[in-house]
C-alpha positions as CSV (number, residue, x, y, z in Angstrom):
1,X,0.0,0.0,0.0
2,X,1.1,3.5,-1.1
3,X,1.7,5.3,2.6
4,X,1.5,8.5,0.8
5,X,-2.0,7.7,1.3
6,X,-1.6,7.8,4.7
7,X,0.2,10.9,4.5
8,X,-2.6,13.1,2.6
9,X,-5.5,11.6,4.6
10,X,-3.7,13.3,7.7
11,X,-2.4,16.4,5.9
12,X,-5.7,17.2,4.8
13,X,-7.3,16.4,7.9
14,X,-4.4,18.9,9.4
15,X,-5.2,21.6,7.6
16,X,-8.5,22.9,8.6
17,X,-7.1,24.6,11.8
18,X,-10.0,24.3,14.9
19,X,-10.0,26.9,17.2
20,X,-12.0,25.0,20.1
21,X,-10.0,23.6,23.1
22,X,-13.1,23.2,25.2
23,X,-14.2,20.7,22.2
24,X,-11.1,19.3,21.9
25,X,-10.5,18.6,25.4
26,X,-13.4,16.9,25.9
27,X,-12.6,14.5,23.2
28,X,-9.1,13.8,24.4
29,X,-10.8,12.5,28.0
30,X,-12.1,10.0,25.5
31,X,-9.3,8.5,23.4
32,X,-5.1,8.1,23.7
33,X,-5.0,9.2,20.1
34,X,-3.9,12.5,19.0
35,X,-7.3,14.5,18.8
36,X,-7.1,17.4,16.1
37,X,-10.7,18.9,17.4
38,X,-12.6,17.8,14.4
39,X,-16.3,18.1,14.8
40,X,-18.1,15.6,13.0
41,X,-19.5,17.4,10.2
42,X,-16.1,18.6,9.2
43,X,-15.1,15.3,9.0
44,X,-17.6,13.9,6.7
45,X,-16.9,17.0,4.6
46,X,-13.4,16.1,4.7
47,X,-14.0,12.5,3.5
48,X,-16.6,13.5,0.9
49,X,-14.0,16.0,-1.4
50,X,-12.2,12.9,-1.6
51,X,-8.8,11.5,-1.7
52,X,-6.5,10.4,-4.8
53,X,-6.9,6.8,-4.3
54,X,-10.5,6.9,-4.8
55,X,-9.6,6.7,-8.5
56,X,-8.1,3.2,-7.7
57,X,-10.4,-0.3,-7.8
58,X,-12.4,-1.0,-5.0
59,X,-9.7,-3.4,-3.8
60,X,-7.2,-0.7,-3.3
61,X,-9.5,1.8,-1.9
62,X,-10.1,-1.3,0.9
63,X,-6.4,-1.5,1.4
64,X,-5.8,2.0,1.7
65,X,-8.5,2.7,4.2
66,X,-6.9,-0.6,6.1
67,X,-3.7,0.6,6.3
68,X,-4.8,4.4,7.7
69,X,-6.9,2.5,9.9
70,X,-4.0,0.2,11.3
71,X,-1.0,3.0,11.3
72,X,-2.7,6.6,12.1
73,X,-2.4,7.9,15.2
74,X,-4.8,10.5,14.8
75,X,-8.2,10.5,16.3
76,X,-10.1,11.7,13.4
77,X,-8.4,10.1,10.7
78,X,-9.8,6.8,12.0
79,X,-13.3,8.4,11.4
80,X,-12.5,8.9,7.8
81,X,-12.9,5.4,6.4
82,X,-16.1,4.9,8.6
83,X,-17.7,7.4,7.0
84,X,-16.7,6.6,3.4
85,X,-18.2,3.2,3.9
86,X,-21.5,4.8,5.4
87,X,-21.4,6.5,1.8
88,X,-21.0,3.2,0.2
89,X,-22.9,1.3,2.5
90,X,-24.7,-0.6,-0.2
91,X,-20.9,-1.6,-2.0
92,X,-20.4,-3.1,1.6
93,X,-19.4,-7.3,0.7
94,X,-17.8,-10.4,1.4
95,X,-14.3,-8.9,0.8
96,X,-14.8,-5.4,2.9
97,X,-16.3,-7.9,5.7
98,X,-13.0,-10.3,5.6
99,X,-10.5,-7.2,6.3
100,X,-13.2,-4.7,7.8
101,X,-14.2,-7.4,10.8
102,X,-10.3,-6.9,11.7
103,X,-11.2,-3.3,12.5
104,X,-12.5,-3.9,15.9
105,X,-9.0,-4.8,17.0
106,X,-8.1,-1.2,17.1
107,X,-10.8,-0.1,19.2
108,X,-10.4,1.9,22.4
109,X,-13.0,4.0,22.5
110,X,-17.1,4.4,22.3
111,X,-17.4,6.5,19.3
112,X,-15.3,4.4,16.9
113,X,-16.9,1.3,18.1
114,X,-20.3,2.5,17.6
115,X,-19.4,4.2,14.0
116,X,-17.7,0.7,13.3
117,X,-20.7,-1.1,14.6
118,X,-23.0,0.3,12.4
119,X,-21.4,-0.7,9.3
120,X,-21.1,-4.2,11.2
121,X,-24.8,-4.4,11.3
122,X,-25.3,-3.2,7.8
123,X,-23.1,-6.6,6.8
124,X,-24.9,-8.3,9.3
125,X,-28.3,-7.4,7.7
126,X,-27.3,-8.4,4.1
127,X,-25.0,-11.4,5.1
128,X,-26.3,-12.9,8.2
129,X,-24.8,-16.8,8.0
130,X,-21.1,-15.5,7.1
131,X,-21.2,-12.3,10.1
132,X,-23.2,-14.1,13.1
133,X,-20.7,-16.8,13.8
134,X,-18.0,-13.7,14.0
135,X,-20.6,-12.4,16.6
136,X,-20.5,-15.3,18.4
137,X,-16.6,-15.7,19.0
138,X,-16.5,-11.9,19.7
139,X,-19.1,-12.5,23.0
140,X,-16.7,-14.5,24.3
141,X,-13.8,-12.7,24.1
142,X,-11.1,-10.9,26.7
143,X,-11.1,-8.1,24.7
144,X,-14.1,-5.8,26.2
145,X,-14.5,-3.5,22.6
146,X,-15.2,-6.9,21.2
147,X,-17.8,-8.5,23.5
148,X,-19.7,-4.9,23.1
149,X,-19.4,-4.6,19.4
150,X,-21.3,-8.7,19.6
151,X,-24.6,-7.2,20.6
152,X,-24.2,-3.2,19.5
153,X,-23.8,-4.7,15.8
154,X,-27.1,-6.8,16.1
155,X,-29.6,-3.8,16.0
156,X,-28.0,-0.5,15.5
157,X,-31.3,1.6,15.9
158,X,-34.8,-0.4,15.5
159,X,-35.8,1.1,12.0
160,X,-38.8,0.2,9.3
161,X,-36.0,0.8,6.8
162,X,-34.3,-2.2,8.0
163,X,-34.3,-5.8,8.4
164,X,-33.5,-6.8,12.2
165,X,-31.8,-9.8,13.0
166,X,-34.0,-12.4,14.8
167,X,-35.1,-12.0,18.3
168,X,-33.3,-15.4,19.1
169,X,-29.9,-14.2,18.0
170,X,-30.2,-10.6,19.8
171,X,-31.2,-12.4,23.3
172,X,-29.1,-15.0,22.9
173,X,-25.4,-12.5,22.5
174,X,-27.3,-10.6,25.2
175,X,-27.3,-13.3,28.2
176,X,-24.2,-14.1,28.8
177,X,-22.8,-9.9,29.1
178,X,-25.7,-9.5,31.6
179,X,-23.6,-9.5,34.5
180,X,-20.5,-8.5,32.6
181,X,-18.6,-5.5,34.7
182,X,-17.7,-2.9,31.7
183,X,-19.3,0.0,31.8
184,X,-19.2,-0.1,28.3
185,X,-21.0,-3.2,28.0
186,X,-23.5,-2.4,30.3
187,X,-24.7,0.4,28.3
188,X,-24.5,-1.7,25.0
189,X,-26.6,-4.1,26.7
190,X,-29.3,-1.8,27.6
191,X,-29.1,-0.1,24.5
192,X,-29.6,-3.6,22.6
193,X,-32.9,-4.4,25.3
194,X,-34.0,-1.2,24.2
195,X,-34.0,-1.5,19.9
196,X,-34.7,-4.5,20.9
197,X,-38.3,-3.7,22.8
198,X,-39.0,-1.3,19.9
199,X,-39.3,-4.4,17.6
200,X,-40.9,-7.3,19.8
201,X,-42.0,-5.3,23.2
202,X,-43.9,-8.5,24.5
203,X,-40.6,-10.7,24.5
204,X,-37.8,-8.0,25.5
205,X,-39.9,-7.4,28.7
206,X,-40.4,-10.6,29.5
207,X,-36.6,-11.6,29.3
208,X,-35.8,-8.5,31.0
209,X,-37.8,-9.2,33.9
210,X,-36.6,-12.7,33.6
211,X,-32.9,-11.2,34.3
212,X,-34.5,-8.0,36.3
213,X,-32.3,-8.4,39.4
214,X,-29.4,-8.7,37.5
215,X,-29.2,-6.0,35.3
216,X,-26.9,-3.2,36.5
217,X,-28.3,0.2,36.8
218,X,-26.9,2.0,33.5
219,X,-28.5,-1.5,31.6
220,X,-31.7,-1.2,33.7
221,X,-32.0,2.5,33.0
222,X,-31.3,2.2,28.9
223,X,-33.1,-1.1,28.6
224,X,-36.5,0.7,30.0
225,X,-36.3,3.8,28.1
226,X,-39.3,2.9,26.1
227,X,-41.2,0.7,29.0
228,X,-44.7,2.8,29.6
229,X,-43.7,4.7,33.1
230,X,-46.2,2.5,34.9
231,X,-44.8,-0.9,34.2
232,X,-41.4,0.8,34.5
233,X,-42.0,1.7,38.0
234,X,-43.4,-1.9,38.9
235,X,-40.2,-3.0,37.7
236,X,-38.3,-0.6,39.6
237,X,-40.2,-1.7,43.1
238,X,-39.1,-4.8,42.7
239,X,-35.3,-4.3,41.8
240,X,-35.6,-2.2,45.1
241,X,-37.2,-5.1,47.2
242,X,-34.4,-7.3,45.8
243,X,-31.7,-4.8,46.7
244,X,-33.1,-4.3,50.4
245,X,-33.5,-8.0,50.6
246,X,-29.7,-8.6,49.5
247,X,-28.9,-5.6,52.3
């Protein structure tokens, strides 16, 4: 791979000059990579002029991206490729799934795994058999960033505009991360319970009070967002009987 790629992805990324520390501050609580201050919007803008490689095959446009993605150490240059494949989210195959599934072992933080996770469930969505065994090894993982992206790529946003993995499949990658400790996980969790209640509201609540006692607060509070506030207090009255009990 030409690194000269590498070289004007960050260049052009470098010279747009942000004058907003607060912004960039914030950001740099988030990640250990070099944070330029890039607000999001300026980023897509960014990717969308283009770079010269686009006039390459697909192939080599997939290697370039992989290769900024591996060696940058900049925060939004990471971003880039992300959004390109947003752009091209109906080019996503096979072949971006076989190098693009090695993403997640860059992770480190929540809004590269979520951006990352969407195209996951996009590939999900179209090519269920070949991504839900990858899904499957990634629950069980060490690697935290992994066992989240297992259930955040399953339903990324309950939506009539697309096809939702079944029910089985989402409850089944949620179970065993019920009682993991990450807080990260904990939040995908109840994130996932919520989509998930969106879609089949009937079966969500009835697994969730199946495993009410276990789920940790940040899961509980995401996972009932969408819970009528009657039902959501009887659920909370008997988490706090449970709780007093334990006391």
């Amino acid at each position: 791979m030409n690194t000269n790629y590498l070289n004007e992805v960050e260049r052009a990324l470098k010279a747009t000059v942000i004058d907003d520390p607060d912004y960039k501050a914030f950001r740099e609580k988030t990640t250990g990579l070099i944070v330029l201050g890039h607000r999001l919007p300026l980023m897509k803008e960014i990717e969308s002029k283009g770079f010269s490689f686009y006039n390459e095959s697909t192939e080599d446009i997939l290697a370039a991206w992989d290769t900024i993605w591996r060696t940058t150490d900049i925060h939004e240059a990471m971003y880039l490729p992300l959004f390109y494949y947003r752009r091209h989210k109906a080019n996503l195959d096979p072949k971006i799934w076989k190098v693009m599934k090695g993403w997640v072992d860059r992770i480190e933080n929540w809004e590269h795994a979520d951006a990352l996770c969407l195209l996951y469930s996009i590939m999900y969505e179209k090519y269920p058999k070949l991504v839900e065994p990858t899904l499957f090894t990634w629950n069980k993982s060490k690697a935290p960033w992994k066992r989240r992206a297992s259930v955040v790529s399953t339903i990324y946003y309950a939506s009539k505009n697309r096809t939702p993995p079944p029910l089985k499949s989402v409850l089944k990658l949620i179970e065993p991360l019920i009682l993991d400790t990450d807080d990260y996980i904990r939040k995908g969790v109840g994130w996932q319970l919520r989509e998930a209640y969106k879609l089949w509201p009937e079966e969500t609540l009835a697994f969730i009070e199946q495993h009410l006692t276990d789920l940790s607060a940040i899961t509980f509070s995401y996972a009932t967002e969408k819970i009528p506030a009657k039902k959501k207090a009887q659920l909370k009255a008997v988490r706090r009987r449970a709780r007093l009990a334990r006391d």
